[in-house]
TIRO-2110 file (N, C-alpha, C; in Angstrom, 1 decimal):
// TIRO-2110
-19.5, -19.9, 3.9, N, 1, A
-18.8, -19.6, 2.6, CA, 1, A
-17.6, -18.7, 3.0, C, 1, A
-16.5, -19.1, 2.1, N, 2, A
-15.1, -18.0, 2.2, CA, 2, A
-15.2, -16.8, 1.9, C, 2, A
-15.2, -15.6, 1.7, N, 3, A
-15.5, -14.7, 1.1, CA, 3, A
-14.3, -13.4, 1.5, C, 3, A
-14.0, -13.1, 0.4, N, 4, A
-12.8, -11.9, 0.7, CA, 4, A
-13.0, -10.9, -0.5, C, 4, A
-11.9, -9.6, -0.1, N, 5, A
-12.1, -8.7, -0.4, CA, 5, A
-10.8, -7.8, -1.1, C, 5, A
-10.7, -7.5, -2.4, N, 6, A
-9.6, -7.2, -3.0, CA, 6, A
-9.8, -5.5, -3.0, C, 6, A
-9.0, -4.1, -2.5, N, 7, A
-9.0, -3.2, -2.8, CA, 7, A
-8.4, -2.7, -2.4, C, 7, A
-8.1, -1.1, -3.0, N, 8, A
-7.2, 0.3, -2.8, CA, 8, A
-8.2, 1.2, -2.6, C, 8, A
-7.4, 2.5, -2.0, N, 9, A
-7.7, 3.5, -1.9, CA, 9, A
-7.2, 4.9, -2.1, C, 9, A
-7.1, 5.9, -2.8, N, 10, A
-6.1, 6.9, -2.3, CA, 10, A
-5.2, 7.0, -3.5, C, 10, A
-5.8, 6.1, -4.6, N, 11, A
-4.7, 5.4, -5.9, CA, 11, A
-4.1, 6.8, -6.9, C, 11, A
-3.2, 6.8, -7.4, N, 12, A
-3.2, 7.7, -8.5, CA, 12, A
-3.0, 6.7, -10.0, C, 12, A
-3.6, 6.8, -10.5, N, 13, A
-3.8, 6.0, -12.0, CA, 13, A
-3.3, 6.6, -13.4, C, 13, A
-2.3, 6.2, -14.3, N, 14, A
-2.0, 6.4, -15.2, CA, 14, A
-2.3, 5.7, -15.9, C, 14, A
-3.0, 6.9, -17.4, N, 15, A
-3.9, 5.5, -18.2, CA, 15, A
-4.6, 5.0, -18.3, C, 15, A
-4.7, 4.3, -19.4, N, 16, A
-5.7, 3.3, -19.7, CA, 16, A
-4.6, 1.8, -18.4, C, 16, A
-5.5, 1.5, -17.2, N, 17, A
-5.2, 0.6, -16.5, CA, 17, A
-5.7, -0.3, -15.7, C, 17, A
-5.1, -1.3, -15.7, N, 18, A
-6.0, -2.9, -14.8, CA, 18, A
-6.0, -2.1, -13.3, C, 18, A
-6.9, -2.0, -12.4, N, 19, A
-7.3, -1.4, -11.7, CA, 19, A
-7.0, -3.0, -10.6, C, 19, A
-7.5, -4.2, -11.0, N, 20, A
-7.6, -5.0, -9.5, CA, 20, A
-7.0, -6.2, -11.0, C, 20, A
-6.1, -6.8, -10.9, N, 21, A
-6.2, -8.1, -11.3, CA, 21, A
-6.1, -9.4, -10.2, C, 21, A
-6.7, -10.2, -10.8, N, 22, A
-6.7, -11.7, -9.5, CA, 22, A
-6.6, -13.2, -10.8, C, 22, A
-6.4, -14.1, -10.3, N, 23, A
-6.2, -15.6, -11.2, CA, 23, A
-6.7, -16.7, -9.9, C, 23, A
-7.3, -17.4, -10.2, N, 24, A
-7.9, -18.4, -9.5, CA, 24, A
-6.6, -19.1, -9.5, C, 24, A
-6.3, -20.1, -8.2, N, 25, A
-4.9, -21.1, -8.3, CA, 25, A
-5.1, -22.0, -8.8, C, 25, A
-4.0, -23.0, -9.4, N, 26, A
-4.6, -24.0, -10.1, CA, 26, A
-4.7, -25.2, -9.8, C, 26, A
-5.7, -26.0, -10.7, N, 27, A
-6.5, -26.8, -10.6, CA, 27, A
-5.5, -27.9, -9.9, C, 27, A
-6.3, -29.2, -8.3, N, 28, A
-8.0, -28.8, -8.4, CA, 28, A
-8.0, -28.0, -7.2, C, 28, A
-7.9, -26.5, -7.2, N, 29, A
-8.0, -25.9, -5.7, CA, 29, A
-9.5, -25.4, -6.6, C, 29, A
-10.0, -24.1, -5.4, N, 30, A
-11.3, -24.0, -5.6, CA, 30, A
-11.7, -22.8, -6.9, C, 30, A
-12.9, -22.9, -7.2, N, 31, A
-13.5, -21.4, -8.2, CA, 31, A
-13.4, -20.3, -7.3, C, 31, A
-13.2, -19.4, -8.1, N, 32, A
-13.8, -18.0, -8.0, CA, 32, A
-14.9, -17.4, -8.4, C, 32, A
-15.9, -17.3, -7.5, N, 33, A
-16.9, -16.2, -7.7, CA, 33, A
-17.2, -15.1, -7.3, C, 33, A
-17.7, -14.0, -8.6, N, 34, A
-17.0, -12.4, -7.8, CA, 34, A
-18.9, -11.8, -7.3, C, 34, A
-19.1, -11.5, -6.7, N, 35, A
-20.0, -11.1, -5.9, CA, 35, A
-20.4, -9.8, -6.0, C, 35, A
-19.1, -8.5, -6.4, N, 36, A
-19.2, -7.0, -6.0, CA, 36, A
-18.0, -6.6, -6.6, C, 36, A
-18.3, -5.2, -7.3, N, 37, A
-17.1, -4.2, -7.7, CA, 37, A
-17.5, -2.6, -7.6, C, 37, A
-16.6, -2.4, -7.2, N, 38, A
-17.0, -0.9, -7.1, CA, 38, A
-15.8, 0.3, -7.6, C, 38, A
-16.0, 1.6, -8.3, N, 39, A
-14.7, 1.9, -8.3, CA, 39, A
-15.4, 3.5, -7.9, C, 39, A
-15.0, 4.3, -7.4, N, 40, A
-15.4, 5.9, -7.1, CA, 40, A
-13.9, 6.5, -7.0, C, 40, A
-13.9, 8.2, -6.8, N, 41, A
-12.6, 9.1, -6.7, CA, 41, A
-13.2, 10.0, -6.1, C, 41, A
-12.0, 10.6, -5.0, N, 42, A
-12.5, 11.9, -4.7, CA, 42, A
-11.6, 13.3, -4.3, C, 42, A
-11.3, 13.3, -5.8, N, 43, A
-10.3, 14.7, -6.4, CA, 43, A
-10.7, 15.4, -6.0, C, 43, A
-12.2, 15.3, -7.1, N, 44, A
-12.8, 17.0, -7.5, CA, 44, A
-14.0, 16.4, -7.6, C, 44, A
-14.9, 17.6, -7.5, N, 45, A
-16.5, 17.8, -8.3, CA, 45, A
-16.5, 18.0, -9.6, C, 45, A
-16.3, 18.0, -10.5, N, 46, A
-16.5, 18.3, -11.7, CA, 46, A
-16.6, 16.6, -12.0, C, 46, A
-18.2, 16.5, -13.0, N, 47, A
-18.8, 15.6, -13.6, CA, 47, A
-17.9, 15.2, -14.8, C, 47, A
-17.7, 14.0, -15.3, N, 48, A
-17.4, 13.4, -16.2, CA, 48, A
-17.8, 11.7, -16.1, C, 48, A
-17.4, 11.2, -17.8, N, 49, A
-18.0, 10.0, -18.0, CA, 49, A
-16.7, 9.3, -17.8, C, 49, A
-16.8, 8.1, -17.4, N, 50, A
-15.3, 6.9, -17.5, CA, 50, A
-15.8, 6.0, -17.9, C, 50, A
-15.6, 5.0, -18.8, N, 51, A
-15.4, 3.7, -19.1, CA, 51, A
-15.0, 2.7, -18.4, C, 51, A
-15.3, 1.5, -18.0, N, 52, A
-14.9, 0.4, -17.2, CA, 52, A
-15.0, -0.7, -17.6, C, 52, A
-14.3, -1.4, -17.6, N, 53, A
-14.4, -3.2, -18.0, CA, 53, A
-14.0, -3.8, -17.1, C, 53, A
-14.4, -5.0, -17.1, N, 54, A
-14.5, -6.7, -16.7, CA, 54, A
-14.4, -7.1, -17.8, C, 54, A
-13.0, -7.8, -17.6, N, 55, A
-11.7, -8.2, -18.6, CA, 55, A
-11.0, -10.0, -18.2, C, 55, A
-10.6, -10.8, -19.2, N, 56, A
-9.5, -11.5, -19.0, CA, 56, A
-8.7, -11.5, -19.3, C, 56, A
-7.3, -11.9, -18.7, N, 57, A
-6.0, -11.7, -19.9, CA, 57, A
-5.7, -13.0, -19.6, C, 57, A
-5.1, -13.4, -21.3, N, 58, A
-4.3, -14.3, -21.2, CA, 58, A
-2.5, -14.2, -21.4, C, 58, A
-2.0, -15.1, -21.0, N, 59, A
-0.2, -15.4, -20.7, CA, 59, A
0.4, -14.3, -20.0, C, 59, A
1.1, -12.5, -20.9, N, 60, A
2.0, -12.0, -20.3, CA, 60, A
1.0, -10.2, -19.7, C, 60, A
1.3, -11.2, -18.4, N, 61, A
0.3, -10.3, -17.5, CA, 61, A
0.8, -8.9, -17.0, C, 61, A
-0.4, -8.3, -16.1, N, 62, A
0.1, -7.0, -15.5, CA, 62, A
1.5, -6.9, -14.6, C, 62, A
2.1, -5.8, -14.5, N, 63, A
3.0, -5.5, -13.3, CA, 63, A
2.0, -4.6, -12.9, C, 63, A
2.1, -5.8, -11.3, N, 64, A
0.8, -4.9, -10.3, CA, 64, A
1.2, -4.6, -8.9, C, 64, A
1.1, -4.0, -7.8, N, 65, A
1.0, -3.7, -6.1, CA, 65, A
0.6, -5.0, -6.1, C, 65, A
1.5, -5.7, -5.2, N, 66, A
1.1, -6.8, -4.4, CA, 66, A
0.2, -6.3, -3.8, C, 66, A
-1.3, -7.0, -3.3, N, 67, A
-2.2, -6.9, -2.4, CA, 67, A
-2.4, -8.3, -1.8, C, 67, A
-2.5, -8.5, -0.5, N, 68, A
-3.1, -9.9, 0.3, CA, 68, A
-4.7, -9.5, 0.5, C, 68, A
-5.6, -10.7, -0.3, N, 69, A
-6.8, -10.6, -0.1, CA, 69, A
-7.4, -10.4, 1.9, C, 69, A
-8.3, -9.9, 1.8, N, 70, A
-8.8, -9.6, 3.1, CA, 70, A
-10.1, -10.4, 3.2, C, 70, A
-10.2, -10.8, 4.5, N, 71, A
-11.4, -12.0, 4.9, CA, 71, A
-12.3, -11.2, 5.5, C, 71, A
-13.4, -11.7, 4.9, N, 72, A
-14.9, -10.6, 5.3, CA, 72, A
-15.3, -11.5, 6.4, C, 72, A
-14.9, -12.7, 7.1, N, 73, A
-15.4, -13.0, 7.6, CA, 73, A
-13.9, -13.5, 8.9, C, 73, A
-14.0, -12.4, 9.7, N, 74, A
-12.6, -12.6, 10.4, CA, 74, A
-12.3, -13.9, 11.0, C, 74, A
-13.4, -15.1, 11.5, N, 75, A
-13.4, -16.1, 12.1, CA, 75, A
-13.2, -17.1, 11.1, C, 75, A
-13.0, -16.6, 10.2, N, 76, A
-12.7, -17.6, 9.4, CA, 76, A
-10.9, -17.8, 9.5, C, 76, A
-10.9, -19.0, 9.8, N, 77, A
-9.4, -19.4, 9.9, CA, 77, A
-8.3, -19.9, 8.9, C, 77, A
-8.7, -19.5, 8.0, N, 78, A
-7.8, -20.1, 6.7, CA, 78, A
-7.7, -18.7, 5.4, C, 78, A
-6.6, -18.3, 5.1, N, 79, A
-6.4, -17.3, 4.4, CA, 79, A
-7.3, -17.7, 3.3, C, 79, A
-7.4, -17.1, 2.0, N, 80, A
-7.4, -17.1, 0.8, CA, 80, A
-6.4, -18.0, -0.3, C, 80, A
-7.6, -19.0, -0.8, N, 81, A
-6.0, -19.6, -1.9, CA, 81, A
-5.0, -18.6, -2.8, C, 81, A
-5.6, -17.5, -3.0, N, 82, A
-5.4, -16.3, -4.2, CA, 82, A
-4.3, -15.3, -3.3, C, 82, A
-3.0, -15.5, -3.7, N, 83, A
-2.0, -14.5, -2.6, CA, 83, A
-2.0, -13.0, -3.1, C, 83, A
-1.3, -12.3, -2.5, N, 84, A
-0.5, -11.1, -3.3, CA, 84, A
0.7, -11.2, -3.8, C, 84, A
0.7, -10.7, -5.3, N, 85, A
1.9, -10.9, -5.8, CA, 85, A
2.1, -9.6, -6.7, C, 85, A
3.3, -9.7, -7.1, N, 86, A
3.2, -8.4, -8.0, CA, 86, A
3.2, -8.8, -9.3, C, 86, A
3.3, -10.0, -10.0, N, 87, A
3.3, -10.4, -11.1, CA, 87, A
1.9, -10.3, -12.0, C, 87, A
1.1, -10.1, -11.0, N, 88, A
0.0, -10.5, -12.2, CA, 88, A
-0.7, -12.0, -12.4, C, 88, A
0.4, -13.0, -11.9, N, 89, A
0.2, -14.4, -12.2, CA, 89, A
-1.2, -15.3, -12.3, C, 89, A
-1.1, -16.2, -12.4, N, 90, A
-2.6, -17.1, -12.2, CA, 90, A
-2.3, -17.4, -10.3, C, 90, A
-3.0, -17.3, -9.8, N, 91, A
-3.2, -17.4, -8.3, CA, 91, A
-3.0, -16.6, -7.7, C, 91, A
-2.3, -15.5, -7.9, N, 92, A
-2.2, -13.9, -7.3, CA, 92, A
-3.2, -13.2, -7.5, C, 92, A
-3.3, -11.9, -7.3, N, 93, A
-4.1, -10.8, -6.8, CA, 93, A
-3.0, -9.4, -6.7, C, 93, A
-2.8, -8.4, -7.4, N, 94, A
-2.6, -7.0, -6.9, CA, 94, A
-3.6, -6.0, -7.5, C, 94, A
-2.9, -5.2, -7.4, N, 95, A
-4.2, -3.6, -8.1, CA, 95, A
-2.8, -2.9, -8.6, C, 95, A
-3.2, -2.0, -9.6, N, 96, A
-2.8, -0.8, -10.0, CA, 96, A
-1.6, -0.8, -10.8, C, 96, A
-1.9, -1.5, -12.0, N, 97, A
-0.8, -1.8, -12.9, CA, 97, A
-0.1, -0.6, -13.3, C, 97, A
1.2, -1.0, -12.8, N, 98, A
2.3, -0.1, -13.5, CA, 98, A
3.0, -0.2, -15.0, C, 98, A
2.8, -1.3, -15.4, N, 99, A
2.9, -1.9, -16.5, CA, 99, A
1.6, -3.0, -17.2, C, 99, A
1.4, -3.0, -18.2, N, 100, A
-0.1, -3.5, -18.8, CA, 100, A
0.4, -5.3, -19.1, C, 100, A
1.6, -5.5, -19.4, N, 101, A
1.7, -6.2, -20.5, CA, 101, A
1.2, -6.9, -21.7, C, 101, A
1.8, -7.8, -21.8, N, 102, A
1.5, -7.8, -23.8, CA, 102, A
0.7, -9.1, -24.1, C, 102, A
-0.2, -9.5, -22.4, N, 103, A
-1.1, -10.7, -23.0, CA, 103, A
-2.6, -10.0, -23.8, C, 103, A
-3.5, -11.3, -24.4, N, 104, A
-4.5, -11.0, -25.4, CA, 104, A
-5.5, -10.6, -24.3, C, 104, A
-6.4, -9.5, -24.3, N, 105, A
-6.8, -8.9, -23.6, CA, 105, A
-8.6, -9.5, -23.7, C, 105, A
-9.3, -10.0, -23.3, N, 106, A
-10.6, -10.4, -23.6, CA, 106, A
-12.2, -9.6, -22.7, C, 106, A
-12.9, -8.5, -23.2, N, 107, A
-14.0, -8.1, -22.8, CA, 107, A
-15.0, -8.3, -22.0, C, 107, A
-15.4, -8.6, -20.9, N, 108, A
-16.3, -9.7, -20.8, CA, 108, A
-17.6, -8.7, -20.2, C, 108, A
-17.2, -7.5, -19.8, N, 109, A
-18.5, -6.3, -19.5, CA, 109, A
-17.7, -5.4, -19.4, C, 109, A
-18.6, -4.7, -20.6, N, 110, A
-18.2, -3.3, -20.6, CA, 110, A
-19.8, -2.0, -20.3, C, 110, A
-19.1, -0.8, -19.9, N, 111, A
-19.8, -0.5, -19.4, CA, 111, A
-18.7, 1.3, -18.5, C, 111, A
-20.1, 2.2, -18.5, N, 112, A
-19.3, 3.4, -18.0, CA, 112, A
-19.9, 4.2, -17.1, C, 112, A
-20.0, 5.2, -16.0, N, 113, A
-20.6, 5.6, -15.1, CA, 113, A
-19.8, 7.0, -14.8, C, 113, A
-20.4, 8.1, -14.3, N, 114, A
-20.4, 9.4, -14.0, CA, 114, A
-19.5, 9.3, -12.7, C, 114, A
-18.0, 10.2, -12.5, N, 115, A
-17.0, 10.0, -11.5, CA, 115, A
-17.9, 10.4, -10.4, C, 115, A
-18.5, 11.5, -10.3, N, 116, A
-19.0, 11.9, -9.1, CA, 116, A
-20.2, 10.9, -8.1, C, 116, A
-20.5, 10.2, -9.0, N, 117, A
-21.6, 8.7, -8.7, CA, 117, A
-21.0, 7.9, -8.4, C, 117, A
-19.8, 7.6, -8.7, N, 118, A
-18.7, 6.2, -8.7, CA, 118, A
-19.8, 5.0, -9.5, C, 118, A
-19.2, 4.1, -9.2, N, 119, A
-19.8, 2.5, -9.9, CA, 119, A
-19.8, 1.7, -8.7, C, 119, A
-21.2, 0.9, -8.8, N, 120, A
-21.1, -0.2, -8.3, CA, 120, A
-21.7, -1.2, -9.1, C, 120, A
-21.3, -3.0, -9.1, N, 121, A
-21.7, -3.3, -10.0, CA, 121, A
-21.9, -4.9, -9.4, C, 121, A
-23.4, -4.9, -8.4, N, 122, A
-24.0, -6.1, -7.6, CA, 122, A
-24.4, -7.1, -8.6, C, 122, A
-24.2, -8.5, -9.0, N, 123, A
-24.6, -8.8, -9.9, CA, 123, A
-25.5, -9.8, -9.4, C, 123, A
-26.8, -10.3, -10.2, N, 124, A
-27.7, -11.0, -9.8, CA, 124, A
-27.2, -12.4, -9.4, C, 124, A
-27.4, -13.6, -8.6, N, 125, A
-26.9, -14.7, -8.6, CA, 125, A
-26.7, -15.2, -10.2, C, 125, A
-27.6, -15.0, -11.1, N, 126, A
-27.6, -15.9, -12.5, CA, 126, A
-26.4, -15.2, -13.0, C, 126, A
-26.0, -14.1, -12.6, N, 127, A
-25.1, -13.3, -13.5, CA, 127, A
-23.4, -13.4, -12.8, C, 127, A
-23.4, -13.8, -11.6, N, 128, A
-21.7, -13.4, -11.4, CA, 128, A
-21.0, -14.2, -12.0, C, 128, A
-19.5, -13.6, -12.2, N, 129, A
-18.7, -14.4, -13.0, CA, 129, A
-18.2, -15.4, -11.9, C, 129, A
-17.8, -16.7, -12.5, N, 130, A
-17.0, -17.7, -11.8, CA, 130, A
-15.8, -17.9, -12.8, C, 130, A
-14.4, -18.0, -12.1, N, 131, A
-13.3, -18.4, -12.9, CA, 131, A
-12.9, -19.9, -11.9, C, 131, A
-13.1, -20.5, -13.1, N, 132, A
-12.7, -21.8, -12.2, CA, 132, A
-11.0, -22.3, -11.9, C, 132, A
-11.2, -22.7, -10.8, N, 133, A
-9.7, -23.5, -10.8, CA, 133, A
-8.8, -23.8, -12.2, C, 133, A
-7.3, -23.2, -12.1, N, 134, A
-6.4, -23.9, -13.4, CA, 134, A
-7.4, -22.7, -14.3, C, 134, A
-7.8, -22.1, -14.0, N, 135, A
-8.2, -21.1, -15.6, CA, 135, A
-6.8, -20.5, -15.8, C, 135, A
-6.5, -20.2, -17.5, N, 136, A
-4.9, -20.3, -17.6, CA, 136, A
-5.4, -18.5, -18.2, C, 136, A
-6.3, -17.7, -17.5, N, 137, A
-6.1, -16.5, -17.7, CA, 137, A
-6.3, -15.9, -16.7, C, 137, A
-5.9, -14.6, -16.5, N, 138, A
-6.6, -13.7, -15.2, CA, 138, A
-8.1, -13.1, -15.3, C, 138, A
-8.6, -12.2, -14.5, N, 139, A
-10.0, -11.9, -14.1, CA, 139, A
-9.1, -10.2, -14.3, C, 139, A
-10.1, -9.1, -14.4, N, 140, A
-9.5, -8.2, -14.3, CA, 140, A
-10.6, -6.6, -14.2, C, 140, A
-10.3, -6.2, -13.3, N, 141, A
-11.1, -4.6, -13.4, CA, 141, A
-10.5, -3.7, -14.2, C, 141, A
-10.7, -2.8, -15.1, N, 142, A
-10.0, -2.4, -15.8, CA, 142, A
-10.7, -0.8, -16.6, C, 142, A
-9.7, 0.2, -16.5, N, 143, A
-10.0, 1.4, -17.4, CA, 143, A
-9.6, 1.1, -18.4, C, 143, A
-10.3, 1.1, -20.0, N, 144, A
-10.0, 1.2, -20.8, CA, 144, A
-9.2, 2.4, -21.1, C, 144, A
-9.9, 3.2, -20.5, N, 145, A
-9.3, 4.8, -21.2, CA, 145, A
-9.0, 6.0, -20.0, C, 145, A
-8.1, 6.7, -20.2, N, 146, A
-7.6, 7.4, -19.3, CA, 146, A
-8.5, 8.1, -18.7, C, 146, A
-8.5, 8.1, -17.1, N, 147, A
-9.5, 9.0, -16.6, CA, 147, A
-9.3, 10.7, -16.7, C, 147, A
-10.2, 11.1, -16.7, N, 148, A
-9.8, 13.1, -16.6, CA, 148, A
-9.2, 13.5, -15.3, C, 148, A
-9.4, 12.5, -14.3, N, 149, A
-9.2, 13.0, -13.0, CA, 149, A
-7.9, 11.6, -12.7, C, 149, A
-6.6, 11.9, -12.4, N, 150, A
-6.4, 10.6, -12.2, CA, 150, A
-5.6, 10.1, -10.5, C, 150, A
-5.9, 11.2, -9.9, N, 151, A
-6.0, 10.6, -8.2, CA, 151, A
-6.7, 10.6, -7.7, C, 151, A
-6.6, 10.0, -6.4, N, 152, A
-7.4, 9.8, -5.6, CA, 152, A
-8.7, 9.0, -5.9, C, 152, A
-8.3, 7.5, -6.8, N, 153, A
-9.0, 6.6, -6.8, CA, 153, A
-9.3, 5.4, -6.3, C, 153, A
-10.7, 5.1, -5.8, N, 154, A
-10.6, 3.7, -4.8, CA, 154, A
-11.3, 2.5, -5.7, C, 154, A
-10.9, 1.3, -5.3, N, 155, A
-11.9, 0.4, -6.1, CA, 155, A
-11.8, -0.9, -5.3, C, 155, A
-12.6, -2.2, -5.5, N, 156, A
-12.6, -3.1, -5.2, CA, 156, A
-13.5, -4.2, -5.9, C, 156, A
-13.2, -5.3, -5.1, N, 157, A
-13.8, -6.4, -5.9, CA, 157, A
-14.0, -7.2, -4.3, C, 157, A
-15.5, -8.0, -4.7, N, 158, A
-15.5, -9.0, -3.5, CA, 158, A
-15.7, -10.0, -4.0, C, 158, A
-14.9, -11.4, -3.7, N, 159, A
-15.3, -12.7, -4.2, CA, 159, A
-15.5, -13.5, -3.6, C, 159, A
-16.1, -15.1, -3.6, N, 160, A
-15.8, -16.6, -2.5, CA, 160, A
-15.5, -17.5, -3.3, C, 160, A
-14.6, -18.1, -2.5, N, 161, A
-14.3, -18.9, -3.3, CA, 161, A
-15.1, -20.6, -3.1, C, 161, A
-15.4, -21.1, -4.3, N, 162, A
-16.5, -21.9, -3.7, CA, 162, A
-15.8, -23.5, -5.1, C, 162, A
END
């Protein structure tokens, strides 16, 4: 299987923000299935709650850090269909929107965890999300709401594409 790995480290976050966006390329290249997310910080000690979503957006997307997916499996000879871009686009991939934009935003797990614990979020096989090929919206890790602490934040996502 292909399997790669989207993430930052070290981040400073303003806001309520898309932390990793990615868009499957379009159809007929392959699905996306996400496998792993994680998000932790390491400011400070002092406990607090954060909010976190697993989001779609549709049409006018994030302004994000280009990121090029990373291969969990270095022998594997063929990049990722999903590039880095900074648009936000369907087939790109960045983190750390500097701008949100103004597409319809869609929930798909919500959910919040203690900073000093960080999140991880293994999901059972019955449960990972798959975005298929030509989906005409993005996939998205996301703060709803502003963290209390807002550097020195890492996060990631792992997916394959199948």
């Amino acid at each position: 299987m292909r399997e790669f790995s989207v993430s930052a480290g070290g981040v400073t976050v303003v806001g309520a923000t898309t932390l990793i966006t990615i868009g499957a390329a379009a159809a007929p290249s392959v699905n996306l299935e996400f496998l792993r997310y994680w998000v932790g910080q390491s400011a400070n000690a002092t406990s607090a709650q954060q909010r976190i979503e697993l989001a779609t957006k549709a049409s006018v997307f994030p302004t994000v850090t280009s990121v090029t997916p990373a291969k969990l499996k270095p022998s594997d000879p063929n990049a990722s269909v999903v590039t880095g871009a900074t648009t936000g686009a369907i087939g790109t991939t960045g983190t750390n929107a500097s701008a949100e934009g103004a597409g319809s935003q869609t929930i798909v797990w919500d959910d919040a965890f203690n900073v000093l614990n960080g999140w991880l979020h293994v999901p059972t096989p019955a449960e990972t999300r798959v975005i298929p090929a030509g989906y005409a919206s993005t996939y998205e890790l996301y703060f709803p709401v502003t963290p209390g602490t807002t550097t020195n934040w890492a996060f990631g996502l792992v997916y394959r594409e199948v």
